[in-house]
C-alpha positions as CSV (number, residue, x, y, z in Angstrom):
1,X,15.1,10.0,-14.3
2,X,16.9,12.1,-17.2
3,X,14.2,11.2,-19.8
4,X,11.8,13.6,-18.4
5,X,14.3,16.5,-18.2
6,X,15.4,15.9,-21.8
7,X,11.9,15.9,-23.3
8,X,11.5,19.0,-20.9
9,X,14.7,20.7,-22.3
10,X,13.7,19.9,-25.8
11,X,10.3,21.3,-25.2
12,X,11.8,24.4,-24.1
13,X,13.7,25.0,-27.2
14,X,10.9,24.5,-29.1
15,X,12.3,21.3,-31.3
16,X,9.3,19.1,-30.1
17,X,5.5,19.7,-29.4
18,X,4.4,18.0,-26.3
19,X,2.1,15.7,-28.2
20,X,5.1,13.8,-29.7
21,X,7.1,13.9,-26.6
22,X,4.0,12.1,-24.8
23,X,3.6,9.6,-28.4
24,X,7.6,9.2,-28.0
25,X,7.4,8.5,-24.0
26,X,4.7,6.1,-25.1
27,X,7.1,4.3,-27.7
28,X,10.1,3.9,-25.4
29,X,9.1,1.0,-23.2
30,X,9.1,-1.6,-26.2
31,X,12.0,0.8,-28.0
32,X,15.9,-1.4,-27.7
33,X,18.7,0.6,-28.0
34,X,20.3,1.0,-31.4
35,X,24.4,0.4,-32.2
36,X,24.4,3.7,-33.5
37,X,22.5,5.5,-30.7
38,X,25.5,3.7,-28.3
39,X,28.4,5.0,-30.1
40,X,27.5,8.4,-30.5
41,X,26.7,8.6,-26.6
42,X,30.1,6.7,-26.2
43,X,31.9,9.1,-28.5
44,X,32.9,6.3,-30.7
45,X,31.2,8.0,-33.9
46,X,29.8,10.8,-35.1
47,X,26.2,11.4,-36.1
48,X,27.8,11.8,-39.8
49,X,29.4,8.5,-39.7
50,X,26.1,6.6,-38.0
51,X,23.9,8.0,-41.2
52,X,26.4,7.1,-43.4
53,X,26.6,3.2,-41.8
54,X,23.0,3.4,-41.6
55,X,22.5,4.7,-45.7
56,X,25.5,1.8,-46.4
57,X,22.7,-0.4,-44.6
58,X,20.3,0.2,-47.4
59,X,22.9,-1.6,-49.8
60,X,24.2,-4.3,-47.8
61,X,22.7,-6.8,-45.5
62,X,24.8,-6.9,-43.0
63,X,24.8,-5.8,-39.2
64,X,25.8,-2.0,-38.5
65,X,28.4,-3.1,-36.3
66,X,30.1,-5.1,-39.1
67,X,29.4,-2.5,-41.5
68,X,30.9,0.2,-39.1
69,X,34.5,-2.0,-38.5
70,X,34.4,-2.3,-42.4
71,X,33.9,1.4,-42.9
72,X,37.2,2.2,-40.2
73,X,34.5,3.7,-37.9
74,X,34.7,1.8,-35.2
75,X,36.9,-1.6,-34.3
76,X,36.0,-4.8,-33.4
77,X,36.5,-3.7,-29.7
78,X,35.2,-1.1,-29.6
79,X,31.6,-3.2,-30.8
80,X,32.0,-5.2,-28.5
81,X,32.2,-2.9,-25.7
82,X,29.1,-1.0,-26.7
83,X,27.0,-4.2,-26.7
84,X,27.4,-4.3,-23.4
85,X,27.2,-0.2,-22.7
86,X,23.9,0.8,-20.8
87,X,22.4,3.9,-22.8
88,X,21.3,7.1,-20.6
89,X,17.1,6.6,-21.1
90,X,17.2,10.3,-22.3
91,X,19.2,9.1,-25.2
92,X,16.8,6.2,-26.2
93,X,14.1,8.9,-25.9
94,X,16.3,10.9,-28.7
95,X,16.9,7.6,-30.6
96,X,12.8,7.5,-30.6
97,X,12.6,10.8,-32.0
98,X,15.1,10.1,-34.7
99,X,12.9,6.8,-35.6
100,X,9.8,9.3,-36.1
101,X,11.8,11.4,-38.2
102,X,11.4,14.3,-35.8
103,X,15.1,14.8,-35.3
104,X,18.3,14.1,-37.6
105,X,21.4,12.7,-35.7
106,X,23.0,15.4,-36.1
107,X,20.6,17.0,-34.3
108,X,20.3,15.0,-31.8
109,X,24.0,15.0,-31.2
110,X,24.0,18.9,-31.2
111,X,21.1,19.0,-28.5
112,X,22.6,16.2,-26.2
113,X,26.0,18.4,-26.2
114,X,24.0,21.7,-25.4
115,X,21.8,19.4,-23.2
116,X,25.1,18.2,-21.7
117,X,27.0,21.2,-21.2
118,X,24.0,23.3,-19.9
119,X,23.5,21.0,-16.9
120,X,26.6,19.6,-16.5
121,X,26.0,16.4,-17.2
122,X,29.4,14.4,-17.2
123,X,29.1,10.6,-15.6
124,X,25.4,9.8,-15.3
125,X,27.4,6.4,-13.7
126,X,28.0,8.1,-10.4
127,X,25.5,8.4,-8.2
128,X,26.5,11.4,-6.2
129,X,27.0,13.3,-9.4
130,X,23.6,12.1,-10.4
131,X,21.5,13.3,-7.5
132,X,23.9,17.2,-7.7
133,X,22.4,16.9,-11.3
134,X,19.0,16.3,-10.6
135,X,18.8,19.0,-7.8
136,X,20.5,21.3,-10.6
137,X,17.7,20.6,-12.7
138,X,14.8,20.7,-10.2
139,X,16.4,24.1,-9.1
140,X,16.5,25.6,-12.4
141,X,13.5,24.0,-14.3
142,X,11.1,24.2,-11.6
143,X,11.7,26.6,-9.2
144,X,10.8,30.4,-9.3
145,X,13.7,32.9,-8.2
146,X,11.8,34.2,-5.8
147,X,10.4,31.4,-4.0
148,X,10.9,31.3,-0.3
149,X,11.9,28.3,1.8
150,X,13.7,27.1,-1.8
151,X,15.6,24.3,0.1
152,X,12.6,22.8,1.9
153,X,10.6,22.7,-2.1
154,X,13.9,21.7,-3.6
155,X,13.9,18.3,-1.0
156,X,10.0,18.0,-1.5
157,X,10.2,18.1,-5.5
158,X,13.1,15.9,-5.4
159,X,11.2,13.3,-3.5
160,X,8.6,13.6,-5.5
161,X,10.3,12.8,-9.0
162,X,11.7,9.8,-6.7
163,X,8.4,8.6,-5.7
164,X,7.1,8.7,-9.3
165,X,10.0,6.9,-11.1
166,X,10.1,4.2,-8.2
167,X,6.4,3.4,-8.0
168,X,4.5,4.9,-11.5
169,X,7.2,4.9,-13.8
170,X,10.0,6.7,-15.5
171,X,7.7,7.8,-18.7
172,X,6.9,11.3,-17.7
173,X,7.7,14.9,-18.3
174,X,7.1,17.9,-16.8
175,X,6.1,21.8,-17.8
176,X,6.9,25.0,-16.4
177,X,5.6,25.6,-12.5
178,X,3.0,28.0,-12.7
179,X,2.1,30.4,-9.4
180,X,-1.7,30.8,-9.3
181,X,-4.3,32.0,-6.4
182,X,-7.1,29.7,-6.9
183,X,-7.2,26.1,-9.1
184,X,-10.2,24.5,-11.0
185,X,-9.9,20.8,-10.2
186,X,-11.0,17.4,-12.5
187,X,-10.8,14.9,-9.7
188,X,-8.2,16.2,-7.0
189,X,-7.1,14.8,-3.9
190,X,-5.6,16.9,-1.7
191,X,-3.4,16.9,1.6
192,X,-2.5,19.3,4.4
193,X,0.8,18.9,6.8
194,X,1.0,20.8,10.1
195,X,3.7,22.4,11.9
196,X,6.8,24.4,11.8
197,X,6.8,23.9,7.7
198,X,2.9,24.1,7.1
199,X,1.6,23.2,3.6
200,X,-1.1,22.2,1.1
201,X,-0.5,19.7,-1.6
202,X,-2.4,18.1,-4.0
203,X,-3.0,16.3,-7.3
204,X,-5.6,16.9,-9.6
205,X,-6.2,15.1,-13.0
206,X,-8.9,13.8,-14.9
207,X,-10.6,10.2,-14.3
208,X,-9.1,8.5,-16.8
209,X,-5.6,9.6,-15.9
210,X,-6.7,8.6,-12.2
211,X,-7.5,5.4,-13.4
212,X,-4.2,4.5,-15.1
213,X,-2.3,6.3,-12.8
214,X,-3.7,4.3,-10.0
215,X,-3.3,0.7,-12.1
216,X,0.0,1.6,-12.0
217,X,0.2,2.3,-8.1
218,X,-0.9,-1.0,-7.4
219,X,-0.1,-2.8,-10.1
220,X,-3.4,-4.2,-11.0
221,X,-5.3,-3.4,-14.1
222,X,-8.7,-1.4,-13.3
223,X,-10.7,-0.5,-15.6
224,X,-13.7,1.7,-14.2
225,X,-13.1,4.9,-11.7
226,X,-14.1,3.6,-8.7
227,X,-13.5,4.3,-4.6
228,X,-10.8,1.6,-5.2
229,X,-8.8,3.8,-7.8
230,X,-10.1,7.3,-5.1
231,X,-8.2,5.6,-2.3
232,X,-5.3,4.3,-4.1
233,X,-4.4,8.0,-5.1
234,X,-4.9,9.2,-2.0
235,X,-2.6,6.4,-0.5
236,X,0.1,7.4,-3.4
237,X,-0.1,11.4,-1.7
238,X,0.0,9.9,1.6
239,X,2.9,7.7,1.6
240,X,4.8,10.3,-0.4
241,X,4.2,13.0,2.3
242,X,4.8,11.0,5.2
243,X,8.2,10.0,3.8
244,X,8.7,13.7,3.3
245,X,7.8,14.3,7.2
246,X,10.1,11.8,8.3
247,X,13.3,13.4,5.9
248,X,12.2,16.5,7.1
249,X,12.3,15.3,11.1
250,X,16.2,13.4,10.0
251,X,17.4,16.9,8.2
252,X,16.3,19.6,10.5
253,X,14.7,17.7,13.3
254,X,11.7,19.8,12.2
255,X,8.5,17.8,13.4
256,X,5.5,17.7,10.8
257,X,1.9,16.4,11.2
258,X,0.1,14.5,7.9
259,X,-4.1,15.3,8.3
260,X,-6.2,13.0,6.4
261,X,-6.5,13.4,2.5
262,X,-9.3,15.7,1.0
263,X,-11.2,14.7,-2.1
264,X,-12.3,17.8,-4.4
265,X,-14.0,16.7,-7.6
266,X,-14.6,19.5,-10.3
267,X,-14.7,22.4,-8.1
268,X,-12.4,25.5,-7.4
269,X,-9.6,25.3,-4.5
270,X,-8.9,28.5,-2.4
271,X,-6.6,28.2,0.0
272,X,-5.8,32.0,0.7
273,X,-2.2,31.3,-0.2
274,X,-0.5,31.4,-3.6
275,X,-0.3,27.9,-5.3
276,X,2.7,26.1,-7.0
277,X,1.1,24.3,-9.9
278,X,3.2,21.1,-12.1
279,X,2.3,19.5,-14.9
280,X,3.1,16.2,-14.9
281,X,3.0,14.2,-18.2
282,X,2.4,11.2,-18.1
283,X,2.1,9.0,-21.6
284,X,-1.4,7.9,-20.2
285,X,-2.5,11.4,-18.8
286,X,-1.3,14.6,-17.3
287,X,-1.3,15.1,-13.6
288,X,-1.8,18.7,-12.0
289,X,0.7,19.0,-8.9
290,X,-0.3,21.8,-6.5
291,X,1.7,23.1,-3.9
292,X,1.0,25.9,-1.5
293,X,2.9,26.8,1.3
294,X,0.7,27.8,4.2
295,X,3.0,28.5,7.3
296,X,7.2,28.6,7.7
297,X,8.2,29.3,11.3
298,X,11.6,31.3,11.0
């Protein structure tokens, strides 16, 4: 999941626009990782020394790992070890950007140790560090100070992100959260859960998006927007929220009620409560989360 905070971060500094994060995001599934992308992450090299391999390249045909032992950089070992390393995904993503000369590696370098030390990002091995990091994240990229209930969001974004990686796909970013009173929609399906945590959530995008976005869901190619393509969206928000009633009835034995999805196409949703509203970028489309909370009993 770290490829979509990355291109978040690096959106937020400004280095990228989001129309090459969404060209890069759309690169990276047929993208192998690069020798010198793997050493730099593994601390075996610096960016200097991979551009210097890399310009030695343009002289010599020989492999960079060869060329790196014959330059001192890196031993035979050492090679061998990072042929078999798996690269973070939010490194490949930087690799990418580097191939479309958007970033130098000594740019990258410098933004993955900022990137690094920012959000304390140590052992992405571990998986118990790894979720501390991703609620770190979620808690700083997405959530307003402000925001009440924060822990009840926190578990619902988290969830979320889960859902997506585990049944769309990891090629997605996301924007700032934006807190609005009233939402223009494309085509929106929407979902309200009763009880002692009562909300209204929702996504909105346009058909085209809904269309890939629901291929994806069920792994089938469609290729029209159709009532097969409505109800496999409204499935996606479904599941998603019933899995969030049942963590919700494990956690704080709070007991939640899902009531059936709501279709809204091209019209303007009122609730009478303040909305949460995500982008969600997808490399086929951006998805509009919304997010309102309607009722917390104390």
């Amino acid at each position: 999941m770290h490829t979509q905070f990355f291109g978040n971060f690096l959106l937020n500094k400004g280095v990228i626009t989001p129309e090459q994060l969404i060209e890069a995001l759309k690169i990276q599934a047929n993208t192998h990782k690069k020798l010198g992308t793997l050493a730099i992450h593994s601390g075996f090299m610096s960016a200097s020394e991979v551009e210097d391999v890399y310009i030695t390249q343009t002289h010599f045909d020989k492999l960079f790992g060869e060329l790196a032992v014959n330059l001192g950089y890196l031993t035979e070992g050492q090679v061998d070890n990072l042929l078999t390393t798996q690269l973070p995904d939010y490194m490949l993503l930087g690799q990418i950007l580097i191939d479309q000369n958007i970033l130098t590696h000594v740019e990258l370098e410098n933004l993955i140790t900022e990137y690094k030390s920012v959000y304390e990002i140590y052992d992405l091995e571990l998986i118990e560090e790894q979720q501390e990091m991703v609620n770190k994240l979620l808690s700083d990229f997405y959530l307003p100070e402000d925001i009440p209930h924060s822990e009840h969001i926190l578990s619902y974004f988290t969830l979320l992100f889960n859902n997506l990686v585990r049944f769309i796909g990891e090629d997605f970013t996301t924007l700032g959260i934006m807190n609005l009173t009233e939402v223009p929609t494309n085509f929106c399906i929407a979902q309200e859960v009763e009880g002692s945590f009562s909300f209204f959530s929702a996504l909105d995008m346009e058909q085209e998006t809904a269309v890939a976005f629901a291929g994806r869901y069920v792994n089938e190619d469609f290729e029209t927007f159709d009532e097969y393509v409505h109800a496999s969206i409204e499935d996606f928000l479904n599941l998603h929220n019933g899995l969030y009633t049942v963590n919700m009835s494990n956690d704080y034995s709070m007991e939640l009620q899902l009531q059936p999805p709501v279709a809204y196409e091209n019209s303007l949703i009122e609730t009478g409560f303040s909305f949460y509203l995500l982008p969600i970028m997808y490399s086929f489309g951006t998805i509009n989360f919304l997010f309102s909370i309607k009722k917390m009993d104390e």
